[in-house]
C-alpha positions as MATLAB code, in Angstrom:
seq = 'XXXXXXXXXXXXXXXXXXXXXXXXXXXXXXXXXXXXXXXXXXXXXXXXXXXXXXXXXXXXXXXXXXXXXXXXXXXXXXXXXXXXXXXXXXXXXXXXXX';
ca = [
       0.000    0.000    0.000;
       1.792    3.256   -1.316;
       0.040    5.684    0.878;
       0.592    9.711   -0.885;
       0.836   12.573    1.552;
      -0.562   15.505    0.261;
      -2.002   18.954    1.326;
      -5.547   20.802   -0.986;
      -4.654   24.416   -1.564;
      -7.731   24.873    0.878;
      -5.591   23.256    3.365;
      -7.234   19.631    3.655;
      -4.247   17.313    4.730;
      -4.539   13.747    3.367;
      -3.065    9.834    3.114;
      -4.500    8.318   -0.076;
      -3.317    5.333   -1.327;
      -2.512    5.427   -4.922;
      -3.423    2.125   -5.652;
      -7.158    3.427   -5.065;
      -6.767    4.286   -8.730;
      -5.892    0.862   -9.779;
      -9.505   -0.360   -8.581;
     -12.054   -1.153  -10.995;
     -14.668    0.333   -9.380;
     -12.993    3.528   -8.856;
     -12.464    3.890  -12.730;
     -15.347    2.838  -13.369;
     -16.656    5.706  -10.983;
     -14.975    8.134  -12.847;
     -15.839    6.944  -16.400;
     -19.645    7.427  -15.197;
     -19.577   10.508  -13.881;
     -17.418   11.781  -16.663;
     -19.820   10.978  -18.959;
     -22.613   11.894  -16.909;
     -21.782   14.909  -15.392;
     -23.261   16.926  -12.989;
     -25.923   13.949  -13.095;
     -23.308   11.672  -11.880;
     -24.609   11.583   -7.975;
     -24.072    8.148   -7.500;
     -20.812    7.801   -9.202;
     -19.644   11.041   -7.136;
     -20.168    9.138   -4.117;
     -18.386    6.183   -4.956;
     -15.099    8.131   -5.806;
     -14.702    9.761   -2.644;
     -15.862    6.885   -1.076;
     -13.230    4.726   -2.972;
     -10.697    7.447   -3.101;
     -10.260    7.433    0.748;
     -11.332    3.942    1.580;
     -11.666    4.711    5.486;
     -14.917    5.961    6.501;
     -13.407    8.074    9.678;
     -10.994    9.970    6.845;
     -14.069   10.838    4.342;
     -15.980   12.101    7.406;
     -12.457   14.161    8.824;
     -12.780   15.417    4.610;
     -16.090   16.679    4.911;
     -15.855   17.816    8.870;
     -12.999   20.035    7.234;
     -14.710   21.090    4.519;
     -18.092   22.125    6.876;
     -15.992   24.316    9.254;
     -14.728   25.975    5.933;
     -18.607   26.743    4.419;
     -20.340   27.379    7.785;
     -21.396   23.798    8.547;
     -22.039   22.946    5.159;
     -20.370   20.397    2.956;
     -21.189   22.674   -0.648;
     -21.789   19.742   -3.447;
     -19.288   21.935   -6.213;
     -16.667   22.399   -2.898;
     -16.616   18.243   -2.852;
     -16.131   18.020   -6.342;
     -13.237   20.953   -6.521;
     -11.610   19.388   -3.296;
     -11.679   15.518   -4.615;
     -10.568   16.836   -8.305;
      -7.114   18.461   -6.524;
      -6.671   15.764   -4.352;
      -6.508   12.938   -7.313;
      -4.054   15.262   -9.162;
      -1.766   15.302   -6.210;
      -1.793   11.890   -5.764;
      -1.045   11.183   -9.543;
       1.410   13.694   -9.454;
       3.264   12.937   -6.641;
       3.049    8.637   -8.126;
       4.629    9.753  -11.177;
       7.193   11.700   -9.203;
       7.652    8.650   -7.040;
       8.474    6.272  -10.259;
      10.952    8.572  -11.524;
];
């Protein structure tokens, strides 16, 4: 398990391990709500669900995230957050092959 350290501009600290995007359903995820969208509810759920794979660190991620947008966890927020933390991590992969 290659765990990936990383920090969101917003400040989020996280531990993901890369090999999250090695699972099938996790691409599969992704290919849905790609195609789908902002219809892509479902699929949206699955990713961060998939990308963290630890139920206490998704709910730390959106504890974070509430204290940041006045006890709200803002649906576009999620999706910015999740979309910079996935670069990181296959950023910081590539850097880690090299």
């Amino acid at each position: 398990m290659a765990k990936v350290k990383g920090t969101t501009a917003s400040g989020f600290e996280f531990s993901i391990d890369a090999e999250a995007f090695k699972d099938w359903r996790f691409l599969k995820a992704v290919r849905t709500a790609n195609k789908k969208g902002s219809d892509s509810f479902e699929a949206s759920l699955d990713i961060v669900a998939l990308l963290f794979n630890d139920q206490e660190e998704e709910e730390r991620f959106y504890e974070f995230l509430a204290e940041q947008h006045d006890g709200r966890v803002p649906v576009e927020v999620v999706g910015k957050e999740v979309g910079e933390i996935m670069k990181i991590v296959q950023e910081k992969s590539k850097e880690a092959k090299n």
